[in-house]
N, C-alpha and C positions, 0 to 999 in steps of 0.2 A: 425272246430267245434269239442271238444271233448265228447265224451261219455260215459256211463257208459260201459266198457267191460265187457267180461268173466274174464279177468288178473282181474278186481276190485273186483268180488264177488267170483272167485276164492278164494284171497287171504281173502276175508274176512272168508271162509270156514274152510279155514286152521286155520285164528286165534280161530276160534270159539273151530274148535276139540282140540287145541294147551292149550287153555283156560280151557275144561274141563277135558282134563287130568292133566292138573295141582291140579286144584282142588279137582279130585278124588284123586290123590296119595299123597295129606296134609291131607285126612280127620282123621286120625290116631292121626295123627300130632296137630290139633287144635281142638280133641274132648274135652278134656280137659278146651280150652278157651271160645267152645263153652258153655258149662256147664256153665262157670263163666259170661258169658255175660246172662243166661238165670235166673242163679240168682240176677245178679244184674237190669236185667230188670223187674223183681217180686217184688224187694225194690223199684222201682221208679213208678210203673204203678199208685195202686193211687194216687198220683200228678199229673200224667198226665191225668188220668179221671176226677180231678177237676177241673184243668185247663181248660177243653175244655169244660166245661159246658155249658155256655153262647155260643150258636152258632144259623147260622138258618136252617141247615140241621142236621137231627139228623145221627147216625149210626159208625161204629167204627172210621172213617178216617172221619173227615167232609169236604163237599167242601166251606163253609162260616164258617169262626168265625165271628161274633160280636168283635167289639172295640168302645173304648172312640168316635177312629175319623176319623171311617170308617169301613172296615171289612175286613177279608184276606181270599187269595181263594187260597185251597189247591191245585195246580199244577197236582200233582197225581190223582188227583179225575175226570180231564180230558182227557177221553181217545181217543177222535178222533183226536189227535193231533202228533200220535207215527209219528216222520222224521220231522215233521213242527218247526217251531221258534217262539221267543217271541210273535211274531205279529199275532200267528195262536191260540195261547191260548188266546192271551190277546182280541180276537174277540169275545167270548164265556165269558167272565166276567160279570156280573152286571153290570147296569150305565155305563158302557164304550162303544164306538161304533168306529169301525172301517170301513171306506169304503174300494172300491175293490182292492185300490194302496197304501192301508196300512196306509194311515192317519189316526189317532186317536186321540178321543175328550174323552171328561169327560163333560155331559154337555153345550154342546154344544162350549167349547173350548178344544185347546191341553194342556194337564197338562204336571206339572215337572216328567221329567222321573228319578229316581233314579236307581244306581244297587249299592246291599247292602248297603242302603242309602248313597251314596256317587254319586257324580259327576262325570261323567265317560266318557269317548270318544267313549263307544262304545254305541252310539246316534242311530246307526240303527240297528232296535230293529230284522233287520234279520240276526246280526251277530251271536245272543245268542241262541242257539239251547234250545227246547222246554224240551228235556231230563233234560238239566243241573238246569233245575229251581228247585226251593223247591217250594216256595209260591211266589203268589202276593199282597202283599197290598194295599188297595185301602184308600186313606186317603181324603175325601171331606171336612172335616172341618179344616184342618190343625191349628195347633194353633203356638205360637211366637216361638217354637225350631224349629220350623223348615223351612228352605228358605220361603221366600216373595213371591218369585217369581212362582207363582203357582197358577194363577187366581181361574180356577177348583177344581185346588186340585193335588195329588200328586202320581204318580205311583212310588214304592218301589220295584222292582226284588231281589230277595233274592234268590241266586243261592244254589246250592245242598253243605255240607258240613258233615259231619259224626264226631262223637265221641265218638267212640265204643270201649270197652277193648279189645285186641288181633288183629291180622289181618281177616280180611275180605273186602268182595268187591262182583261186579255183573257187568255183562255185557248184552246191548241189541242187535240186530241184526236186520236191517229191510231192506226191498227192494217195492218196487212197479214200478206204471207205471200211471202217467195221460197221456196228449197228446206226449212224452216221458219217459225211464226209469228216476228213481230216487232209493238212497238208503245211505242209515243212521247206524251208531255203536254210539254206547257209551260204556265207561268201569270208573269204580270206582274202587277205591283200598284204604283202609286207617291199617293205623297201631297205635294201643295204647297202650303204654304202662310206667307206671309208672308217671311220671313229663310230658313224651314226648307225641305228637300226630302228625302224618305224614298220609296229605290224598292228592291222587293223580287223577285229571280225565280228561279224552280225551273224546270230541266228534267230530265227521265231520257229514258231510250233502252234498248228490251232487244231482246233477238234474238236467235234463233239460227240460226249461220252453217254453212256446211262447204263445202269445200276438198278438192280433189284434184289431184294431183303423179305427175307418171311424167318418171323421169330414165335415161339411160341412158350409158354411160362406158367406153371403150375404153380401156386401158394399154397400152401397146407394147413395155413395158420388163417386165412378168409374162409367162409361159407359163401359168399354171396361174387366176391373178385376174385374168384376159385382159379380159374383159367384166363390167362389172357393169348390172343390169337392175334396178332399184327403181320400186316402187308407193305411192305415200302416201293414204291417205285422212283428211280432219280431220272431227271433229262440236264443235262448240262454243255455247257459251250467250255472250254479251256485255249485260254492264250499265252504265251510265254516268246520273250525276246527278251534276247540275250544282244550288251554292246561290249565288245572287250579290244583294248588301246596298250600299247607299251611302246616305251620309247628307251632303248639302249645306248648308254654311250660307254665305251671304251678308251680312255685316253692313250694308254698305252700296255704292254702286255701282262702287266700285274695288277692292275686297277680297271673296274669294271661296275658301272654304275644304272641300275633296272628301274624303270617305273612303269607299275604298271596300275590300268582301270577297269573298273568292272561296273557294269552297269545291267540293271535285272530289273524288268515289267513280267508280274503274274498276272493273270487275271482269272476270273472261273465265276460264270454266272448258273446257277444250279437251282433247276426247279421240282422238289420234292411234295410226295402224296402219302400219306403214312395213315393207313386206316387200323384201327385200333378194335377188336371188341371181346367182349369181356362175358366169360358166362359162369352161374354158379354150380355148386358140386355134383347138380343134377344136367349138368351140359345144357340147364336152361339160358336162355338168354336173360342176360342183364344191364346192358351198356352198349352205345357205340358209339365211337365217333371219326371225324373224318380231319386231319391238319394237314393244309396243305402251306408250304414254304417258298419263299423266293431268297436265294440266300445271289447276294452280290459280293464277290469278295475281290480287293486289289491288294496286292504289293509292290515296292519298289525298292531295289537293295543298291546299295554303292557303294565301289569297296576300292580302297587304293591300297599301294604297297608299293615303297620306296626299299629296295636291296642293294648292298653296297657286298664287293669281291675282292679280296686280296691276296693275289699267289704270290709264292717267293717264289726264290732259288729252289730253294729245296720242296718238289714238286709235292712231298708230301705234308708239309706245315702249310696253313690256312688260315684264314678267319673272314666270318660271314657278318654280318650286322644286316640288320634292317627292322623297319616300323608297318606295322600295316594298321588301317581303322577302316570298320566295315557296321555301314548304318543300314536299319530295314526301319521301314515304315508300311506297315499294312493294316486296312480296315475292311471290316465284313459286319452290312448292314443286312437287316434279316424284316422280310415282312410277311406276317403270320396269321391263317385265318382259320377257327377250328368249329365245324358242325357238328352235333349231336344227334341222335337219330334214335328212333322207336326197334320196338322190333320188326316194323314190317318195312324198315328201312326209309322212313319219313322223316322228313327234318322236323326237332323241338327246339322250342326254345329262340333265344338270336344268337349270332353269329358272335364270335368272340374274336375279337382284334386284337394282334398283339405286334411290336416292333423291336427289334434288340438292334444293337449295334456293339460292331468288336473293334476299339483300336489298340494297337499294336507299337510302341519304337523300341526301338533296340538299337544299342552300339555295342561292337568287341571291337579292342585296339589289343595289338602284340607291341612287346618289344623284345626284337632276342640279339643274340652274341654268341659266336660259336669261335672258338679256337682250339686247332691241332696243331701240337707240340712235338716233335720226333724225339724220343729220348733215345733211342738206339736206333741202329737197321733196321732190329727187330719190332720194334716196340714204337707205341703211339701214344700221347694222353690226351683224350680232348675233353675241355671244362667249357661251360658256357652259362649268359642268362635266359631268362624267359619271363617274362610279366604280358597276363591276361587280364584285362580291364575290363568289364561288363556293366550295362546300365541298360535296364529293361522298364517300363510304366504297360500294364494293360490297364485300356479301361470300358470294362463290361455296361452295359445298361439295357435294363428291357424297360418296356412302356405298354401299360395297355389302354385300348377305346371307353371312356367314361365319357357319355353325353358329348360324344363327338369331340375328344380330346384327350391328347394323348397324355396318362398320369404316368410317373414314371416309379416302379414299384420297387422301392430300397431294398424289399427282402432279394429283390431277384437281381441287385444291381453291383459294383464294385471294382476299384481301382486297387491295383496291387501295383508295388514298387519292390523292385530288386536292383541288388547292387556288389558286386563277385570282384576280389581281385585276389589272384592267385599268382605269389613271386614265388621264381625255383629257380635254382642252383644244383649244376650237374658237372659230374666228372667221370674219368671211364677209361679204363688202361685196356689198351689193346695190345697181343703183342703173338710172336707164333714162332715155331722152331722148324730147324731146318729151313730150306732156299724158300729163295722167296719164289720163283716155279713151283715148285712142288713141297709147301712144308708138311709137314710132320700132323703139329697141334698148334691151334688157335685157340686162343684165349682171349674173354672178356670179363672185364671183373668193375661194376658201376657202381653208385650211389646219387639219388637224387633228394634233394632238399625242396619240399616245398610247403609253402606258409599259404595259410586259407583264410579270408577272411568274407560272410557275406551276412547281406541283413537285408529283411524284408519287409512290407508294411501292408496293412487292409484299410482301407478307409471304412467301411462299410463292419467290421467288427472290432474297427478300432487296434486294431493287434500288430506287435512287432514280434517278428523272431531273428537272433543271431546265433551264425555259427561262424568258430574260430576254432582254426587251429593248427598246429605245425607237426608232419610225420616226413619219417626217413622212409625212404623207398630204395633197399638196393635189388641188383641184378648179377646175376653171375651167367656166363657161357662157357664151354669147352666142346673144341671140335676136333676128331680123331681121323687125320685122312687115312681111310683104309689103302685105296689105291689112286691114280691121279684123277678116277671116276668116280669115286665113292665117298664117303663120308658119314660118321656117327658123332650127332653131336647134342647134348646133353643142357639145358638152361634151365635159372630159377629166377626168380624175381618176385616182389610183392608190388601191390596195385590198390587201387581205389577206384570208385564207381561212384560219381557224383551224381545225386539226382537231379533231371534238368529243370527248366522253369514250370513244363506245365505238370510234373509231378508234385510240383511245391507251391502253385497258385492254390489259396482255400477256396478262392469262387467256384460254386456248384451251378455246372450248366442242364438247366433245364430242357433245354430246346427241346427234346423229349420227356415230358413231365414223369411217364413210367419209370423211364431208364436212364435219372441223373447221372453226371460223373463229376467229379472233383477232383486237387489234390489234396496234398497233405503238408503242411511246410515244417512240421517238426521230422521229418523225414530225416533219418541219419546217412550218411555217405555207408556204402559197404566198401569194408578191407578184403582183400583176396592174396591167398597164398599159392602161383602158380608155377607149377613144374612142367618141363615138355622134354621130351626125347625122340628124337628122330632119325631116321636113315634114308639116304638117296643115292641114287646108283645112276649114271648118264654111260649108254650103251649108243652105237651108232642107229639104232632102228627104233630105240625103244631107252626110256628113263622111267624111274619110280622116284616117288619121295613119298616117306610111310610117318606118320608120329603119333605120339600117344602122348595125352594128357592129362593132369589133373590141375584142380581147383579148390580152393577151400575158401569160400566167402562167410564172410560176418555181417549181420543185418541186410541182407538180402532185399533187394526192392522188387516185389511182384506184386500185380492187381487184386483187390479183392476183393467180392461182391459179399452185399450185406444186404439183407432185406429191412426194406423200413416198417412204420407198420402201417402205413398207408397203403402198403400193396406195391409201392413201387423199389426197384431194387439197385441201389447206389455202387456206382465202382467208384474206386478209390487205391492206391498205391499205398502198400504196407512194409514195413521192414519183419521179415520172418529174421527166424532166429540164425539159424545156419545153411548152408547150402555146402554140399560137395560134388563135385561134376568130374567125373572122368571117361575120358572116352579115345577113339584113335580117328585118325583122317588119314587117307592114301589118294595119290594124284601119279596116274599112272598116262602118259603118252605112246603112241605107238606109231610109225609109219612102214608098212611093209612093202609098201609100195612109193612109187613116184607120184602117183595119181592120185594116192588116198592118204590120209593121217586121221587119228582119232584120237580124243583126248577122257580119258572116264576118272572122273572123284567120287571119293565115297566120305561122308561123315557121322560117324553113331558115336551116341552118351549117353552117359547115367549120371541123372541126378538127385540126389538124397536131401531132401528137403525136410529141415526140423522148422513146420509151422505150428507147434505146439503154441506158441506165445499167441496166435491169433484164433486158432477156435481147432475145434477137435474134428472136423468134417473137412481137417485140410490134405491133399495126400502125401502121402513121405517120401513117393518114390516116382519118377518121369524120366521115360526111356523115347530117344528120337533118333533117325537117320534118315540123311538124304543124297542126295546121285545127283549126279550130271554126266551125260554121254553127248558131247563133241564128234562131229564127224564130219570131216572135210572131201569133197571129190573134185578132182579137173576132170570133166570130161571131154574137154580140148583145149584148144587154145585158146587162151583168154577167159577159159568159162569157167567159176566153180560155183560148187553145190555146196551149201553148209546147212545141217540138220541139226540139232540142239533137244534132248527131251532133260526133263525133271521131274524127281521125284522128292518128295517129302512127304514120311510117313506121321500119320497118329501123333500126335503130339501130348503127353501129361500133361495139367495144368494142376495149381493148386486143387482147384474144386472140380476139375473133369478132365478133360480131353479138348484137342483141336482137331478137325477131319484132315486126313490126308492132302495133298494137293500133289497134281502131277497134270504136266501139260509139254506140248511139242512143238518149234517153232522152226519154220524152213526159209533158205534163204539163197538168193542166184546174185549174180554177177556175171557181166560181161565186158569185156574191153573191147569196145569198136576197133575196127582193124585200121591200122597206119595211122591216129588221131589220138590225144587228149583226153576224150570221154569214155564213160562209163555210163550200162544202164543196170539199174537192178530190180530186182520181185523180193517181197518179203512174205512172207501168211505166218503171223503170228498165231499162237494156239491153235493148231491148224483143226483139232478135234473139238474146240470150244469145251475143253475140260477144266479150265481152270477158274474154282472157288475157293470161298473159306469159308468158316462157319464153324461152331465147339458147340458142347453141350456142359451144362455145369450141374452138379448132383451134391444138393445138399441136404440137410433133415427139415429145411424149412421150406425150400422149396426145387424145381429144377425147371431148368431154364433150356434153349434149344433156338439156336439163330444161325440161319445161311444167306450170304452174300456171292450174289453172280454180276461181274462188271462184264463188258462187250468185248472181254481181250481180245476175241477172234478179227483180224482186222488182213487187209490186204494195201502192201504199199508197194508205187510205184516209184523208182529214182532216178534222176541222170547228172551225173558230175563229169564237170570241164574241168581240165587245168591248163592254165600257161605260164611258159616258160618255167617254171616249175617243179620241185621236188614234193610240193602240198598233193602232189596223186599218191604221194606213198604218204600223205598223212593225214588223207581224208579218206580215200574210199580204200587205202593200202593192201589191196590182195594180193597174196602169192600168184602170179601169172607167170612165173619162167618155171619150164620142163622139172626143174628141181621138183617143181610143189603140187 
């Protein structure tokens, strides 16, 4: 098991001191650019104080803007997340809700995850360190430019990127400790000059986690495997570095030409203990045994993206082009050892050896085309392409010890091959009455075209399945400005929910022989009919944004447990018959003060689930809400407080319920006086309250499992910057009297 040494924070010491002498002995050097970078940030401030008018936090850095079709959350403005990853901010957003293993919904579904609106292989959102973010956008109405495929709506990562005259750059520093150490860098560097821009950033992330699990599972249909009683314990190491490169050229004021790279090491070495025992209807003992795991897992992702710009004259006709292709390659070797035991807790028997390995590749390539048309003053069209290319191969295999050699066992074993391209065709009149300050009504009125086509393959059961096929998807919007602060505005649109690869791989993983899982590849896509209506009001102290939604999906994709008759109990992703979901979300801000501002969302729904088609013990009806309360304090100069709690209620599930989750997370800042740097505190979960865990209640059996991870954790931070505007877009705090 590896760990954080002395050699790691050593050598982070040295870069640090390495780091700041560099930077003292250029200040000579680039006082001169800094000069010119502080005059040219005086020619563009106001535009950028009009720009951010429309928000629903007031204060220099907001952490909400307002949008047409949704709202974005400034990344910096969350500070209990210094060393955490995408999935540790994206807990703390608006509308969005994450449980304790990192699933997240929008509404009580999972949305399309974008990074820098593009399609991307790095799908686990704790590749992306929390540093490297800029912003998040949250898009709940999405309209015909953008994928279908996005029941909810649309999560956009928009990673850190700089375009600064001269060189500059910053680096952060952090370390702490939950149930083990953990510790975090980051460094920026960009250079600009003339036609060119070259910016460069690294981050990593190490830590070690652990995890404990206790399930418990009734059969009703055994005498003798009546009860099963399971214990899990995890100990784990996790590593993540991140390399990301872009090179800018400009030729002249209308042509504008991006490339950018990305480069991503996971790693996560995890050593699990899962005791098992088994007793029959008389709470006698009958079985037990002990498996223990060394699971090794690596990835590596690399992703480029060539983008091509062209403004005209007429500031509001456009057109965007560009290609991106993004490879992952990951493998998870697993070695397995399992004892069996008496009832007086004596080993029988021999030891049973077993081995798996998981490899992984995958490509997504884009290619889009965007053009805006000005038909009027008023009015806008923009039409565009979009082609998504996909090519995935797993290939599973386990093996077990026969006479000292490892057999490799076919039933347990299989390669699956995928292959997805999805071409679309979009168009979308915009257009509004009255001035363009202050109009009247806004309209949007879309259609999107897109063509499916994918096919998949099993070696191991010999099976191919296709699916093909071409559906219109339009949208419509209309917004009613009440006054030059308010607005009611009204959208529709239809949607699709594709199911992803590992809901359509057939291989069944045993790694836990009790509690297999699988997919399904005849899995149909679900269609959704969504309406929303909303209102928001922007006051000087205080903004609201209120909306109400519905839904209506067809062939709905949810999990469903099936007991086999072996005793063990299979999950599996099913298409129920219909789903209806309506519900409201409000995102209210408040500043009454200089010193204080607070941010509170609220989300509840209901959803009417017809699982008729899969068995009669399914339930019809699942009711969920969840909060978040934001609350910012300066209690001087240079210093604030950010506090964060969460709640998520009870969750329905087909066959049961999901337990609550609520936890609280706190967070400090300081800006060293006359200097660059920044130190900060974080205490995540500061109560060590947050689990997960459901209960599932069926006629054949009922089932009962809780997972506790180590959230409780404490980080320390310190970020430099030089010559620099990267302090307001790395550790970006509101520090002027304003906030």
């Amino acid at each position: 098991m590896k760990k954080i040494t002395l050699k790691h924070l050593f050598a982070s010491v040295l870069f640090l001191l390495g780091f700041v002498s560099f930077a003292q002995n250029t200040e000579g050097i680039t006082r001169v650019l800094v000069d010119s970078i502080h005059t040219k940030a005086a020619k563009v401030l106001p535009q950028t104080t009009t720009e951010l008018d429309a928000v629903l936090v007031t204060g220099q850095k907001k952490a909400l803007k307002k949008t047409a079709e949704g709202f974005i959350y400034n990344a910096s403005s969350d500070l209990t997340q210094s060393g955490g990853t995408a999935n540790d901010l994206l807990k703390n957003i608006p509308s969005l809700s994450m449980d304790a293993d990192g699933v997240l919904t929008l509404r009580g579904k999972m949305p399309l995850i974008l990074i820098d609106g593009k399609n991307s292989s790095l799908t686990n959102l704790d590749q992306i360190a929390a540093s490297s973010i800029e912003s998040i956008e949250v898009i709940t109405n999405p309209t015909a430019k953008y994928d279908a495929n996005a029941e909810s709506g649309i999560i956009n990562i928009k990673l850190k990127k700089n375009k600064q005259n001269g060189t500059n750059g910053s680096l952060v520093l952090g370390t702490g400790i939950g149930a083990k150490g953990r510790a975090n860098s980051s460094i920026q560097l960009n250079h600009e000059q003339g036609k060119w821009n070259f910016g460069l950033g690294y981050d990593n992330r190490f830590a070690g986690r652990t995890k404990r699990i206790g399930a418990n599972r009734t059969n009703y249909n055994l005498l003798d495997e009546h009860e099963l009683i399971q214990s899990r314990a995890d100990s784990r190491f996790e590593q993540l570095q991140n390399l990301k490169g872009n090179i800018d050229y400009t030729p002249n004021e209308k042509n504008s030409f991006d490339l950018e790279l990305i480069g991503n090491t996971e790693g996560q070495d995890n050593n699990e203990t899962l005791k098992s025992l088994l007793l029959n209807n008389t709470a006698a003992f009958f079985s037990a045994n002990q498996r223990h795991s060394l699971e090794l897992e690596r990835s590596k992702v690399a992703e480029l993206a060539l983008n091509y710009d062209r403004k005209f004259t007429n500031t509001r006709k456009s057109l965007t082009a560009g290609i991106t292709t993004s490879v992952n390659n990951a493998h998870e070797n697993t070695h397995i050892d399992t004892y069996n035991y008496d009832v007086t807790q004596t080993q029988i028997g021999d030891v049973a050896w077993q081995r798996t390995h998981n490899y992984e590749n995958e490509n997504i390539s884009n290619a889009f085309l965007n053009y805006a048309l000005p038909l009027s003053p008023k009015s806008i069209l923009e039409s565009g392409y979009k082609g998504t290319f996909r090519f995935f191969t797993g290939d599973f295999q386990s093996a077990d010890l026969v006479a000292n050699t490892y057999v490799i066992n076919p039933a347990a074993s299989n390669v699956f091959r995928f292959h997805e391209q999805i071409e679309a065709l979009y168009s979308q009149l915009s257009a509004h009455s009255g001035s363009d300050e202050k109009p009247s009504w806004d309209y949007n009125l879309g259609l999107r075209l897109e063509q499916v086509a994918n096919t998949g393959e099993t070696n191991t059961a010999n099976s191919t399945f296709t699916n093909a096929y071409t559906k219109f998807f339009p949208s419509a919007a209309i917004t009613y400005h009440l006054q030059t602060n308010s607005s009611l505005k009204l959208s529709f649109s239809k949607r699709i929910n594709r199911p992803d690869l590992g809901q359509l791989n057939p291989f069944v993983d045993i790694t836990d022989a009790l509690n297999p899982h699988t997919g399904n590849p005849y899995l149909k896509p679900e269609l959704i009919t969504a309406y929303e209506m909303g209102y928001s009001l922007e006051k000087s102290k205080y903004s609201v944004s209120t909306a109400g939604f519905y839904r209506a999906a067809q062939n709905t994709i949810k999990p469903y447990s099936q007991l086999l008759p072996n005793g063990a109990v299979l999950l599996a992703p099913e298409n129920f018959g219909t789903t209806k979901t309506y519900g409201i979300e409000s995102i209210l801000s408040w500043k009454p003060a200089n010193l204080y501002n607070c941010n509170l969302s609220f989300t509840a729904f209901q959803q009417i689930i017809d699982g008729s088609n899969i068995g009669n013990d399914v339930a019809s009806k699942a009711f969920n809400w969840y909060g978040k309360w934001v609350q910012n304090v300066v209690p001087w100069e240079g210093g604030k407080i950010q506090v964060i709690g969460n709640y998520n209620s009870k969750l329905a599930t087909p066959q049961g319920n999901r337990i609550a989750l609520y936890s609280a997370d706190l967070g400090y800042q300081q800006k060293l006086k006359n200097s660059n740097s920044r130190l900060g505190v974080v205490v995540t979960d500061v109560f060590n309250t947050l689990e997960s865990g459901y209960q599932n209640y069926t006629a054949e059996f009922t089932n009962t499992r809780r997972s506790k991870s180590d959230t409780r954790a404490v980080m320390l931070s310190f970020a430099y910057t030089f010559k620099s505007a990267f302090k307001e877009k790395l550790l970006e705090n509101q520090f002027t009297p304003e906030y």
